[in-house]
C-alpha positions in Angstrom: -169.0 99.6 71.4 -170.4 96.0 71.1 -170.7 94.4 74.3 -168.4 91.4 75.1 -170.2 87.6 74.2 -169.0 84.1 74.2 -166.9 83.5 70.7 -168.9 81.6 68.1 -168.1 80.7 64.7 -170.7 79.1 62.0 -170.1 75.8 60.9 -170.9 76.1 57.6 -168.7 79.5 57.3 -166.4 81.9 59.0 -168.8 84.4 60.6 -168.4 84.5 64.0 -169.5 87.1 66.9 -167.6 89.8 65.6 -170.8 90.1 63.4 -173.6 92.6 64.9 -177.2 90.5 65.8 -175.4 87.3 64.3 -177.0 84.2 65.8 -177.5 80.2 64.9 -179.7 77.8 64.4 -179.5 74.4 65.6 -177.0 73.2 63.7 -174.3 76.1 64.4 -174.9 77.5 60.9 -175.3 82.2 60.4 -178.1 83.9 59.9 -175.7 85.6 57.3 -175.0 82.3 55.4 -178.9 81.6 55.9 -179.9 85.3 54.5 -177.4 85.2 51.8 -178.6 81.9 50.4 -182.3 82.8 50.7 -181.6 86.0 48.5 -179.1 85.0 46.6 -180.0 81.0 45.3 -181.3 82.0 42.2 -178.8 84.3 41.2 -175.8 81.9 41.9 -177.8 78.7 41.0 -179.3 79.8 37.7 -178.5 77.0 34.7 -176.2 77.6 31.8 -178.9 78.6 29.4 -181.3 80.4 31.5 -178.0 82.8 32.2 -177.1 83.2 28.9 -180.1 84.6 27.8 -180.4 87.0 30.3 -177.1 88.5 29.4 -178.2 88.5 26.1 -181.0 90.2 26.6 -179.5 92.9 29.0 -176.5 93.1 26.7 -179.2 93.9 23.6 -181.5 96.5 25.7 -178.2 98.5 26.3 -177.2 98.7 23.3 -180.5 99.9 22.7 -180.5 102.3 25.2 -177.3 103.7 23.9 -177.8 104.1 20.2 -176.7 107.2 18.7 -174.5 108.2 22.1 -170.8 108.1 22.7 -171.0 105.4 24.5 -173.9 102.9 25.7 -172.7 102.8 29.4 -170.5 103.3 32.2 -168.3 100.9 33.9 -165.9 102.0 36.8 -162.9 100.5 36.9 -160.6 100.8 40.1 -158.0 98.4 39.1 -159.0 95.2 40.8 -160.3 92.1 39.3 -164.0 92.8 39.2 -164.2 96.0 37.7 -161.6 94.6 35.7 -163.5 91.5 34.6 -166.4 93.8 34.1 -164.8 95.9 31.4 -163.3 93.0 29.8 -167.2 91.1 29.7 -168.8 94.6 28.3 -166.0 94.6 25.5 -166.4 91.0 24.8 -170.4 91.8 24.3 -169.8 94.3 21.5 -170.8 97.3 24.5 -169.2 100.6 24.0 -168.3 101.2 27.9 -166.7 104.8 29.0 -164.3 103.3 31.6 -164.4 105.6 35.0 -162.0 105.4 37.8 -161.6 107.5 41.0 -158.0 108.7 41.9 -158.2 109.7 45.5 -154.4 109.8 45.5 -153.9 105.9 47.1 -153.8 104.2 44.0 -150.9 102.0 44.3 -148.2 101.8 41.6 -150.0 98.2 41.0 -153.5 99.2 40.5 -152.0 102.1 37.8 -150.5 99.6 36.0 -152.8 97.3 35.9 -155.6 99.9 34.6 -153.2 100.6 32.0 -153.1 97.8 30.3 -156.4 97.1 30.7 -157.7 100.6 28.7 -154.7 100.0 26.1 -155.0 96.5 25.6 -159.3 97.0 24.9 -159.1 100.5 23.3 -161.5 101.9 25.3 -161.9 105.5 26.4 -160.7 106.0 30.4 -162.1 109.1 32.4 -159.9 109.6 35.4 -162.1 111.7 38.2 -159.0 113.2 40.3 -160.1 114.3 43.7 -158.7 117.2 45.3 -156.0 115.7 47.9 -156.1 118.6 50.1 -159.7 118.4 50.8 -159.5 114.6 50.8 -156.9 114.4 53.2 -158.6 117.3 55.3 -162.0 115.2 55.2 -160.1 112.0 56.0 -158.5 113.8 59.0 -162.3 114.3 60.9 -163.2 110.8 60.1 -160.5 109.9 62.3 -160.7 112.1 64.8 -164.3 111.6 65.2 -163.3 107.8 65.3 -166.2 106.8 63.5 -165.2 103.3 61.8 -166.2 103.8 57.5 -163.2 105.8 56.8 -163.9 104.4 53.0 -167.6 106.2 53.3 -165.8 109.2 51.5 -164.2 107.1 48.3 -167.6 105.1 48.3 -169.8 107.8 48.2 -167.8 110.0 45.9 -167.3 107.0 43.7 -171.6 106.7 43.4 -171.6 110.6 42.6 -169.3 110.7 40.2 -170.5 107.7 38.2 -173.9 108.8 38.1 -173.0 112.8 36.9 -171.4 111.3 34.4 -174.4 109.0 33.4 -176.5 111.8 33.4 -173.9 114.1 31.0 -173.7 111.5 28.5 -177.4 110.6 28.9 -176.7 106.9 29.6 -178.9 104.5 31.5 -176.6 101.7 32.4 -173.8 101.8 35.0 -172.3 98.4 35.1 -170.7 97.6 38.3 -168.6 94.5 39.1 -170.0 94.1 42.3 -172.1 90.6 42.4 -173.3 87.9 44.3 -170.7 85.0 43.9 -167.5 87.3 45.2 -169.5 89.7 47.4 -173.3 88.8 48.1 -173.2 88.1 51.9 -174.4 91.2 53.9 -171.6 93.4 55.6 -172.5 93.4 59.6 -174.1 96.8 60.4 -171.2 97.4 62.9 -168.5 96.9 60.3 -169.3 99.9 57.7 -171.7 102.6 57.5 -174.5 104.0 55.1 -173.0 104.1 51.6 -175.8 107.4 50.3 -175.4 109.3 53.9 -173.6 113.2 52.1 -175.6 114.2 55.6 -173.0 112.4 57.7 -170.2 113.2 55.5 -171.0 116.9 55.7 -171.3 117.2 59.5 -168.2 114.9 60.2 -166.5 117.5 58.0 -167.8 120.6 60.1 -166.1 119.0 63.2 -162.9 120.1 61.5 -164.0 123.2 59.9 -163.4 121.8 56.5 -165.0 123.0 53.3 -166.5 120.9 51.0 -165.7 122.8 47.6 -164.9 120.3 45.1 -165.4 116.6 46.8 -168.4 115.2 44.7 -171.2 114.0 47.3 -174.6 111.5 46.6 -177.7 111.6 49.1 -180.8 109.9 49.0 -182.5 112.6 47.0 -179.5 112.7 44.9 -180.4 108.7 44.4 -183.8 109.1 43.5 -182.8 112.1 41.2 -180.8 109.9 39.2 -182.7 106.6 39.7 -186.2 107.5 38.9 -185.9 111.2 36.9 -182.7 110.3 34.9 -183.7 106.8 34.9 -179.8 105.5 35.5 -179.5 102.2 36.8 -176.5 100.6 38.8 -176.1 96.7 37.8 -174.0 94.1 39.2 -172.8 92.9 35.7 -170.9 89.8 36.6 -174.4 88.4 37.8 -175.1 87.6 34.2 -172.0 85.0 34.1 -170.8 82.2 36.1 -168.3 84.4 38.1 -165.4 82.2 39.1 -162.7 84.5 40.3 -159.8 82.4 40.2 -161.0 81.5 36.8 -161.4 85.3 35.9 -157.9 86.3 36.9 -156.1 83.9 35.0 -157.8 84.9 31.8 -156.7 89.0 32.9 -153.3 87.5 33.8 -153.0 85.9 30.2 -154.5 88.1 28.4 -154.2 91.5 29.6 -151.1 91.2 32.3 -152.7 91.9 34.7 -151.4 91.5 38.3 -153.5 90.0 41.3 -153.7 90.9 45.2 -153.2 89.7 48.4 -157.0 90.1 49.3 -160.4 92.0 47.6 -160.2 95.4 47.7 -155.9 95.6 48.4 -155.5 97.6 44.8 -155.9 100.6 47.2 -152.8 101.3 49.3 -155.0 103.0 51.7 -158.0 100.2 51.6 -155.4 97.5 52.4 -154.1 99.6 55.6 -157.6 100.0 56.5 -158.6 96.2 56.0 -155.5 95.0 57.0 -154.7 97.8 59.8 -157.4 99.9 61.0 -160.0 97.6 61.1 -158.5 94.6 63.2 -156.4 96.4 65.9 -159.0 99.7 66.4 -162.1 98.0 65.4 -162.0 94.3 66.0 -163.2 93.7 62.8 -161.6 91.5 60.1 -163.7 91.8 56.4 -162.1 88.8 54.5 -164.5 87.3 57.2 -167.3 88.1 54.9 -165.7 87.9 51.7 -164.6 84.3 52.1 -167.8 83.5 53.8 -169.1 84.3 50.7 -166.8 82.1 48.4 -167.1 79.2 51.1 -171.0 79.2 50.3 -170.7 79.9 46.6 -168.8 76.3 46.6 -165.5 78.3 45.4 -163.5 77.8 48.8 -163.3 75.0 51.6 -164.1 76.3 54.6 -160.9 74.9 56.0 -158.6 76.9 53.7 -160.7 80.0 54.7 -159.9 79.2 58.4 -156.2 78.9 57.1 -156.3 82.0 55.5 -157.5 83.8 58.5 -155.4 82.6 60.8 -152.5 84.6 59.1 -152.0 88.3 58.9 -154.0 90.5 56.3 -150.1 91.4 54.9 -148.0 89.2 53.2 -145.0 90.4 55.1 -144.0 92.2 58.2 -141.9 94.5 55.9 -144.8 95.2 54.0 -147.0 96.1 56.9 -144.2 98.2 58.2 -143.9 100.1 54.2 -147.8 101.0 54.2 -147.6 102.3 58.6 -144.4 104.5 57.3 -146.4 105.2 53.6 -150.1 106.5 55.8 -147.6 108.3 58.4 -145.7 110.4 56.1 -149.4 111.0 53.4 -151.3 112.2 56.2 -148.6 113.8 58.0 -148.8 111.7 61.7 -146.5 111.1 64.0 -146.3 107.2 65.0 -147.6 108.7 68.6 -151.1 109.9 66.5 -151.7 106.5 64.8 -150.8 104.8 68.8 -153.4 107.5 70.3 -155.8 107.1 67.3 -155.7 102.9 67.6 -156.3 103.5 71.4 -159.2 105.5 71.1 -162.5 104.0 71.5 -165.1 103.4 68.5 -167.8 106.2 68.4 -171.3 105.7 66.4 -171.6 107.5 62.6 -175.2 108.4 64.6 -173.8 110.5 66.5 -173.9 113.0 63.8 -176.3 113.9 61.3 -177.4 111.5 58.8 -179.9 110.6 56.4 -180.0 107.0 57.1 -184.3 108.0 58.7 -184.6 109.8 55.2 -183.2 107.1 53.5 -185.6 104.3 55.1 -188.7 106.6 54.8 -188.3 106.4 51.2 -187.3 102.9 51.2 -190.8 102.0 53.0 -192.7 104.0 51.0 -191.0 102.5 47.5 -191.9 99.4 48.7 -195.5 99.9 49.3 -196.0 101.5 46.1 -194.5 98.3 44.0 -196.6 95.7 46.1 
């Protein structure tokens, strides 16, 4: 656990000391505001023309890329606004996207609907990747008894694995995420999630409970470079090629497409929102629309005051709906209200602790980087 300091929050954002090696300068303001601007200036700040060309020269090399193929590239959808955005932008470009979402059986009855409407409304094919709940539920189960803190390691990772397969059966180059800079750039804190490629971890949490990983689809760093470098598939954050305004975004889904919005990023999962909303603040101390509005505060789409307003309530709209997703977890996973009390109680314990590739994964990462100096 990290040791006890004197609060701080950054002026400039909402970061405070709930943030591993966070410090400030002078003037009060994050290294995480300072390191997200320092990477991310040119991306954000890029004029009106210099953008457009680059989408339309990404936009023409996969279309290139994809000539003669099904379909010239991959974009997963999970029902919220980026991935939802994304689609819509690949459609609007004259791309021929295979749409991919992962059911890990916590979709909410919103997220269905809204991926509905979305495939219908664009005509677009929709492969639906349904992972076995037994096992899921049975993998979950040692990721809480091991009381590591990235629960979401599983969907993540199994979302990566499944994305690239399928790039690699279809022989496409181009998986077009809607992760990007404006929305989601800032770093997470190391002590608020774990490593994203780790099937090393994943597999020795699992033998903690005996479980068998038959079906669950796993990515490593190998895995990675398999599919990076030898298949030549590339993951891109597609909304970087556009002026991203979300607010702007979802009222063109909302108009267009119906589409419904959520409380917070990421709440199209009923499980993600109990573990953002839940999990993370009363086990873990840690609150992640910390970074995500951080991030909106600096890309001039928030004030800072209205983030500060915005954290000061709960992560639910309601009591009653907190009190619908503790009863909805309880009954899925099969727990007693006393389990979730001991679990909450329970100190944090390291991912380290068990085996990982994270040294694998750095090796390489030195190593790439000395070879393209």
């Amino acid at each position: 656990m990290m040791a006890e300091r004197t609060y701080r929050i950054c002026t400039r954002c909402v970061m405070d000391t709930s943030a591993a090696n966070i410090s400030f300068n002078s003037e009060g303001v994050c290294n995480y505001c300072i390191e997200f601007l320092n990477r991310s200036k040119n991306t954000l700040f890029m004029t009106e023309v210099e953008r457009a060309r680059k989408l339309n020269d990404f936009v023409a090399k996969v279309k290139a890329d994809g000539r003669g193929k099904p379909y010239d590239c991959i974009v997963g959808i999970s029902g919220g606004a980026d991935s939802a955005y994304s689609l819509y932008l690949a459609k609007k470009e004259g791309l021929r996207p295979l749409a991919v979402h992962m059911d890990n059986g916590w979709d909410s009855e919103l997220a269905a609907s809204n991926i509905e409407n979305l495939i219908c409304k664009m005509g677009v094919d929709l492969y639906t990747h349904v992972i076995d709940w037994n096992e899921y539920k049975s993998l979950m189960q040692a990721f809480f008894d091991a009381d590591v803190i990235d629960v979401e390691l599983l969907y993540d990772n199994a979302m990566l694995a499944v994305n690239y397969q399928l790039a690699a059966k279809y022989g496409l180059k181009w998986i077009l995420a809607g992760t990007n800079e404006a929305t989601e750039g800032m770093l997470l804190p190391t002590n608020w999630n774990w490593f994203k490629r780790d099937k090393k971890n994943i597999r020795s949490l699992a033998a903690t409970r005996a479980v068998k990983i038959r079906t669950f689809p796993l990515l490593g760093t190998l895995d990675f470079i398999y599919y990076e470098f030898v298949r030549k598939a590339k993951w891109v954050s597609f909304l970087d090629f556009v002026d991203y305004n979300k607010n702007r975004c979802i009222e063109l889904l909302q108009n267009q497409f119906g589409f419904r919005p959520y409380p917070h990023k990421h709440y199209e999962s009923i499980f993600t929102r109990f573990y953002q909303g839940y999990i993370l603040p009363n086990k873990f101390r840690v609150d992640k629309r910390k970074v995500h509005l951080s991030t909106l505060i600096i890309c001039g789409q928030l004030k800072r005051d209205a983030a500060i307003a915005i954290l000061a309530e709960s992560p639910y709209p309601s009591e009653q709906a907190l009190k619908e997703d503790i009863d909805y977890f309880l009954k899925k996973m099969g727990w007693s209200k006393k389990q979730l009390e001991d679990y909450l109680a329970r100190p944090e314990q390291t991912h380290a602790r068990y085996g990982t590739e994270k040294p694998l994964w750095d090796f390489c990462l030195g190593v790439y980087r000395k070879i393209s100096d």
